[in-house]
VEXFIVO-785860 format. One record per residue (C-alpha): x, y, z. Coordinates in steps of 0.5 Angstrom, whole numbers, padded with zeros to 4 digits, always signed. Each point is the difference from the previous one (the first is absolute). Layout:
! VEXFIVO-785860
XYZ ...
***
This chain:
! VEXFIVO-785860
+0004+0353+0039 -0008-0001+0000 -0003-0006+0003 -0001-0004-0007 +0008+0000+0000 +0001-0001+0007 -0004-0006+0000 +0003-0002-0006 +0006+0000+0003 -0002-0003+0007 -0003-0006-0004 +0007-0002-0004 +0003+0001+0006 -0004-0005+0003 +0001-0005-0005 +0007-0001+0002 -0002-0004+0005 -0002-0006-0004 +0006+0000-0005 +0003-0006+0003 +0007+0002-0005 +0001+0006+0004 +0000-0002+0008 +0005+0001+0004 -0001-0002+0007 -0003-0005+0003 -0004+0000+0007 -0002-0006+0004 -0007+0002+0004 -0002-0003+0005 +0001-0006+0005 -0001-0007+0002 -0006-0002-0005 -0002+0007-0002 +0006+0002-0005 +0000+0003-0007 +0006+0002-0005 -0001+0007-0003 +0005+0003-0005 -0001+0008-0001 +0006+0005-0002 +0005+0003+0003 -0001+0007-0003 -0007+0000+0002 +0000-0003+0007 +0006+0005+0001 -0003+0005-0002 -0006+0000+0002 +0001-0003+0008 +0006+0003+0004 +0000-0007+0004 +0002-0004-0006 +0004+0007-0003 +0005-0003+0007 -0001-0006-0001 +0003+0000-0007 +0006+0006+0003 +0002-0004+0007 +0000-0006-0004 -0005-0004+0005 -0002-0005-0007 +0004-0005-0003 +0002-0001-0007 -0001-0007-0004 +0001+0000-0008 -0001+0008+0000 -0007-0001+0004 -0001+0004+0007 -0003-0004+0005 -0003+0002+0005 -0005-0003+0005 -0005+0003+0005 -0003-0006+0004 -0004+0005+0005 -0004+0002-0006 -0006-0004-0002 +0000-0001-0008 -0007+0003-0001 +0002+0006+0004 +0006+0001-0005 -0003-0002-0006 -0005+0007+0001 +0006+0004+0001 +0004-0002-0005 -0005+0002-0005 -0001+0007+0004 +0007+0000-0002 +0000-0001-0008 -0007+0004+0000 -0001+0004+0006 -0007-0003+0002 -0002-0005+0005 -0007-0001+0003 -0003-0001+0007 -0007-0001-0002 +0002-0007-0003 -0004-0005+0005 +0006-0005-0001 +0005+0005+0002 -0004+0003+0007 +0002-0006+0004 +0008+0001-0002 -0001+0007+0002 +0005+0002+0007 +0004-0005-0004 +0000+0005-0005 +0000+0006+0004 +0006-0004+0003 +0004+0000-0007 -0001+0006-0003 +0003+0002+0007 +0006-0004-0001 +0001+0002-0007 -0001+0007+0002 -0006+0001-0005 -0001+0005+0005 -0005+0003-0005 -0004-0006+0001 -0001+0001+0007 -0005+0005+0002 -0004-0003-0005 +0000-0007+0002 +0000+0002+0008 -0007+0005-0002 -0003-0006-0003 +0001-0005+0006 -0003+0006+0004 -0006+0001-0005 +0000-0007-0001 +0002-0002+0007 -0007-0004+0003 +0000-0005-0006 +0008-0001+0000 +0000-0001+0008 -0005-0005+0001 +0004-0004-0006 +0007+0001+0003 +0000+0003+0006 +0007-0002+0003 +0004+0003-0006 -0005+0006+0000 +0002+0001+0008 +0007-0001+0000 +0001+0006-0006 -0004+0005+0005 +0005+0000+0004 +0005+0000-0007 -0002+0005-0003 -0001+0008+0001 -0007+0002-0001 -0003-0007+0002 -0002+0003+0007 -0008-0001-0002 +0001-0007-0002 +0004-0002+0007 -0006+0003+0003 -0006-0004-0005 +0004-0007+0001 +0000+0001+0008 -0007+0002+0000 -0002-0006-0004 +0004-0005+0004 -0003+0002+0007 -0006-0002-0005 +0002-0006-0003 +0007-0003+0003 +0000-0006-0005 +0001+0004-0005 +0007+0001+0002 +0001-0007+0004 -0003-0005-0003 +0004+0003-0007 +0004-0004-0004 +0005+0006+0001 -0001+0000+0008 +0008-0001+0001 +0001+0005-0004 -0003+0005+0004 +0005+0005+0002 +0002+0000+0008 -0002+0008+0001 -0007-0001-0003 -0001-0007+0003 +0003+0004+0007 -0006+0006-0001 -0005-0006-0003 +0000-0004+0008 +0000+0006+0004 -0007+0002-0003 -0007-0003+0002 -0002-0005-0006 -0006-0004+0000 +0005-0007+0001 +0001-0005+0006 +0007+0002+0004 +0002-0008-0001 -0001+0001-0008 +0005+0006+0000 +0005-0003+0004 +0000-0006-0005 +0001+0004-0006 +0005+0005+0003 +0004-0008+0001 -0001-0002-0006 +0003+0007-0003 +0006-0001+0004 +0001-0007-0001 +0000+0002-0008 +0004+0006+0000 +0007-0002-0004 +0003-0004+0002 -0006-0005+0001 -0001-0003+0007 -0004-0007-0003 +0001-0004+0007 -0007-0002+0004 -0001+0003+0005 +0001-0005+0004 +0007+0000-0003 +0002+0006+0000 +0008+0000+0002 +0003+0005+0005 +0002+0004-0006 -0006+0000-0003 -0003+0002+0007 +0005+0006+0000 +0000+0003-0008 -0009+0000+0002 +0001+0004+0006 +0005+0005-0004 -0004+0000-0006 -0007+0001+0005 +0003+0005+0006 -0004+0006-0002 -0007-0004-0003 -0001-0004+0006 +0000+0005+0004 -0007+0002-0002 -0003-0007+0000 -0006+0000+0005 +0002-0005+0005 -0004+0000+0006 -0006+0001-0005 +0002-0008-0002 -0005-0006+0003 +0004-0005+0004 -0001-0005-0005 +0003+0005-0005 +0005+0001+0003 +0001-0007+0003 +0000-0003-0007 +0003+0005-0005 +0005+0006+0005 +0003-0005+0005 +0003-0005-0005 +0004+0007-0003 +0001+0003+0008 +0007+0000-0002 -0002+0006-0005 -0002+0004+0007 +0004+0001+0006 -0001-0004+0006 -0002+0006+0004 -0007+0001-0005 -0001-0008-0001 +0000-0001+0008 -0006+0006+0000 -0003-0004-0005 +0000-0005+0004 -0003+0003+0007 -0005+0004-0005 -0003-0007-0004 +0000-0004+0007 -0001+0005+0006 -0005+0005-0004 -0007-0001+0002 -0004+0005-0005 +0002+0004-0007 +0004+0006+0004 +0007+0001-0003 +0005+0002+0004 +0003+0006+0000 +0004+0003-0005 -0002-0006-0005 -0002+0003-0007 -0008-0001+0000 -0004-0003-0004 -0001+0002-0008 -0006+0005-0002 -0002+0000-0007 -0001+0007-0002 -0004-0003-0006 -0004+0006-0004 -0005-0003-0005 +0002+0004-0006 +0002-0001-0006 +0000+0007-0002 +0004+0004+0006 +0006-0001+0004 +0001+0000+0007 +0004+0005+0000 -0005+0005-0005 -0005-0003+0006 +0004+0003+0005 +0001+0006-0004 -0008+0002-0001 -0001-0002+0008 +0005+0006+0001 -0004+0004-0004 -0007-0001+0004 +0002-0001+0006 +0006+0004+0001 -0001+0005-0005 +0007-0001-0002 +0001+0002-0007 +0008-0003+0000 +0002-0003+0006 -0001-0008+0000 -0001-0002+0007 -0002-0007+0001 -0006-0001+0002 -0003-0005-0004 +0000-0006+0006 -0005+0005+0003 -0005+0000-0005 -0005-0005-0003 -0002+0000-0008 -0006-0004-0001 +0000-0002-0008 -0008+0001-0001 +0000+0000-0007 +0005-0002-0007 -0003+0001-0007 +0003-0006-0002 -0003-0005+0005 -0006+0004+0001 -0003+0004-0008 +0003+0007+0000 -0007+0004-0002 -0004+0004+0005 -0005-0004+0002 +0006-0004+0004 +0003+0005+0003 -0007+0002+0003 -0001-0005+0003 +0007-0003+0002 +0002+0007+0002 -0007+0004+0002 +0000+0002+0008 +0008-0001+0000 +0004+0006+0003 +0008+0001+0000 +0000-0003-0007 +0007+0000-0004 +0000-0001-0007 +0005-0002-0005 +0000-0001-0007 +0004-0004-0005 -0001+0005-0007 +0001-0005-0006 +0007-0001-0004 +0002+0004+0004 +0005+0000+0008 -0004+0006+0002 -0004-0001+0006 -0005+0005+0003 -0005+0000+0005 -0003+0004+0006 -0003+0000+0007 -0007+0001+0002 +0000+0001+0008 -0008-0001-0001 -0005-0004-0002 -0002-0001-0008 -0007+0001+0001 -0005+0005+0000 -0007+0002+0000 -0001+0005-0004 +0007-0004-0005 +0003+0008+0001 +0007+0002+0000 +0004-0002+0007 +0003+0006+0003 +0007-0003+0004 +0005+0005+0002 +0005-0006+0000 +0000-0005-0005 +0006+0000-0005 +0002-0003-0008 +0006-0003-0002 +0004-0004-0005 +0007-0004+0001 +0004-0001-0007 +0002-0007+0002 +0005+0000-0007 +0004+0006+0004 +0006-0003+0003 -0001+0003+0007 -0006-0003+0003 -0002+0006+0003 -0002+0004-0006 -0006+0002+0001 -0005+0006+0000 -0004+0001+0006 -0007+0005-0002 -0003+0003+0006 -0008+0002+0000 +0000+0008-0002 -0008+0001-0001 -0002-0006+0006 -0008+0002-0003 +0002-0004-0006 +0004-0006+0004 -0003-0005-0002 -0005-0002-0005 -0006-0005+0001 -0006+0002-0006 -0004-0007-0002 +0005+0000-0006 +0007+0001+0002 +0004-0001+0006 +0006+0002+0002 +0005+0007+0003 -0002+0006-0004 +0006+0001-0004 +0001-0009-0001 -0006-0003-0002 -0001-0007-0002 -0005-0006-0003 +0000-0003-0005 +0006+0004-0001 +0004+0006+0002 -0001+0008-0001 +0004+0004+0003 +0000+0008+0000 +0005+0005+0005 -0005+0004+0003 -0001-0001+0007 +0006-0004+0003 +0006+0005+0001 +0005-0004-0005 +0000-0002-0007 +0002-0008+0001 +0002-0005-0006 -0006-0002-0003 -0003+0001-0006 -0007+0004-0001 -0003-0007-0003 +0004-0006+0003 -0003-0008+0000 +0001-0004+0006 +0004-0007+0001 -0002-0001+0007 -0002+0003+0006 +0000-0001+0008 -0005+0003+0005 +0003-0001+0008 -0003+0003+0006 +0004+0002+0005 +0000+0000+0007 +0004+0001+0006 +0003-0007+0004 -0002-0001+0007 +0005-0002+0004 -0002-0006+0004 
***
């Protein structure tokens, strides 16, 4: 059949759906405010989704006046509108700006009508997509990395970002929502929040759990008390108590004591009365330590990968080592100007300089690592036996697809002439030139690219104190 006559086909098809004389089922989406009626066929859905296929064949629909009712509450009616149309027409749009916001809704539809066709595409888009859809709704796109297989690379950007901005998740509308293992792994990081602001929002998650606890803390019943203390056994556990001023714990812990053992409040009690200093007693957990990257770029875990790299000459293992070291950002194209005369001048006399670029339209970043200066004299190729280029495919879902591209000819390291910077194979500004030629490895960039943004850090060693 030739497209011209399978379009045709696909076209009288999908003009079923609006004849109104031959609908045969009735399905009622939606719940409380947010419900909408759509009438379809039988043949149709039955063909072509095996969920209603069984739904039709185990009888879980009722008849009235010949028409199938069937009703799905847990499906919004924007969200079944485009698949209804995927069923008659087989297209559907994830580029739709009105439908990005509906999008793990979507994801989570297409999984419960087994459109499993749908999901690859759906999941590689919130992948490719997911710095714009986390910060729009980053409860739901949290709770379906740990739903969903090969969404590891979206658990780890949500994890990384909440260390970074807490009130993403906590001050959401979605907040209570929050499944209980992703709220347990977000409490026990170091986030930039007060210890008493977490508490209140892990009590307040657990007073909305269903059902709702909707008493005062001052009227909390016993049963009250009792279901909080089942609902929050594991999460409080990692709440930093010692940490608490006395008046935090005076005017917000100790109103909820009975939350806690009598053993714990009674060393409450000695450490906020007796304690003359800042020194928490033993085998209290310490305070929390925001491990904040200044990136918008690269991850902590890329970080950590690249510090292996130079420190450890560690081309595969991943040991964490990134508490060790400090990465001093002393240049970003997008506060700063991104052209040559401001590299120069931000970035001259700098040694230990990592590089990383975000290549426009694209999930591609590369970058290298420079341990000398810059400058030169004679503005002269830098000979340098250890430096390296690389790229991470962030589109990827392992996020640890990377190439790492080690100096080869370490005469033409690093290139440093009046009109051009960079390494010798990846050079940049204005824009992006790259040539294999010098470093070991091809890594993923175009011969010519434009750059979206970069980041230039300093490192250097912590020194314990």
């Amino acid at each position: 059949m030739s497209n011209n006559l399978r379009n045709k086909f696909l076209e009288d098809i999908s003009r079923l759906r609006n004849n109104p004389n031959s609908h045969d089922v009735k399905i009622i989406v939606g719940e409380d405010d947010n419900v909408e009626t759509f009438t379809a066929h039988s043949i149709v859905l039955g063909t072509r989704s095996k969920y209603f296929q069984a739904a039709f064949y185990n009888e879980w629909t009722k008849k009235e006046n010949n028409v199938i009712v069937f009703k799905k509450p847990n499906i919004k009616p924007q969200v079944f509108s485009i698949l209804l149309e995927y069923y008659y027409t087989g297209k559907y749009s994830l580029e739709d700006a009105n439908n990005q916001i509906y999008m793990i809704d979507f994801l989570d539809a297409a999984d419960e009508l087994c459109l499993v066709e749908l999901l690859e595409p759906i999941k590689k888009y919130i992948i490719r997509n997911k710095v714009k859809l986390v910060q729009q709704n980053y409860v739901k796109i949290y709770n379906a990395s740990i739903k969903y297989e090969g969404f590891g690379v979206i658990q780890e950007y949500c994890e990384e970002l909440i260390c970074k901005s807490p009130e993403l998740m906590f001050e959401s509308n979605d907040f209570h929502l929050i499944d209980e293992t992703l709220l347990n792994i977000v409490i026990k990081k170091e986030l930039a929040y007060k210890e008493i602001e977490i508490f209140n929002y892990v009590i307040k998650w657990g007073m909305k759990q269903r059902p709702q606890i909707n008493s005062k803390i001052s009227e909390l019943t016993q049963e009250d008390y009792e279901e909080l203390q089942y609902r929050l056994h594991e999460l409080l556990k990692h709440i930093r108590l010692f940490t608490l001023t006395s008046d935090e714990f005076y005017n917000v812990i100790w109103p909820l004591r009975k939350l806690f053992s009598n053993d714990l409040i009674v060393k409450l009690v000695e450490y906020h009365l007796c304690t003359k200093d800042d020194t928490l007693i033993v085998d209290s957990l310490s305070r929390r330590t925001s491990k904040n990257l200044n990136s918008d770029i690269i991850s902590l875990k890329q970080t950590n990968i690249i510090l292996n790299w130079i420190y450890n000459n560690d081309d595969k293992i991943e040991r964490n080592i990134l508490n060790n070291y400090n990465l001093e950002l002393i240049h970003r194209g997008s506060w700063d100007g991104m052209n040559l005369h401001t590299f120069c001048n931000m970035c001259y006399f700098k040694t230990s300089t990592l590089i990383v670029i975000k290549l426009e339209g694209s999930d591609i970043v590369v970058g290298g690592y420079n341990p000398k200066s810059w400058n030169s004299s004679d503005y002269d190729w830098i000979p340098v036996n250890n430096s390296f280029i690389f790229s991470f495919d962030n589109s990827k879902l392992d996020s640890d697809s990377y190439i790492l591209s080690r100096i080869k000819y370490q005469n033409f390291a690093i290139k440093n002439f009046v009109n051009a910077i960079g390494f010798g194979d990846l050079q940049f500004l204005p824009n992006g030139i790259y040539n294999h030629k010098y470093y070991e490895k091809r890594i993923q960039c175009k011969n010519l690219f434009f750059i979206e943004d970069y980041e230039i850090f300093k490192i250097s060693l912590k020194i314990s104190t």
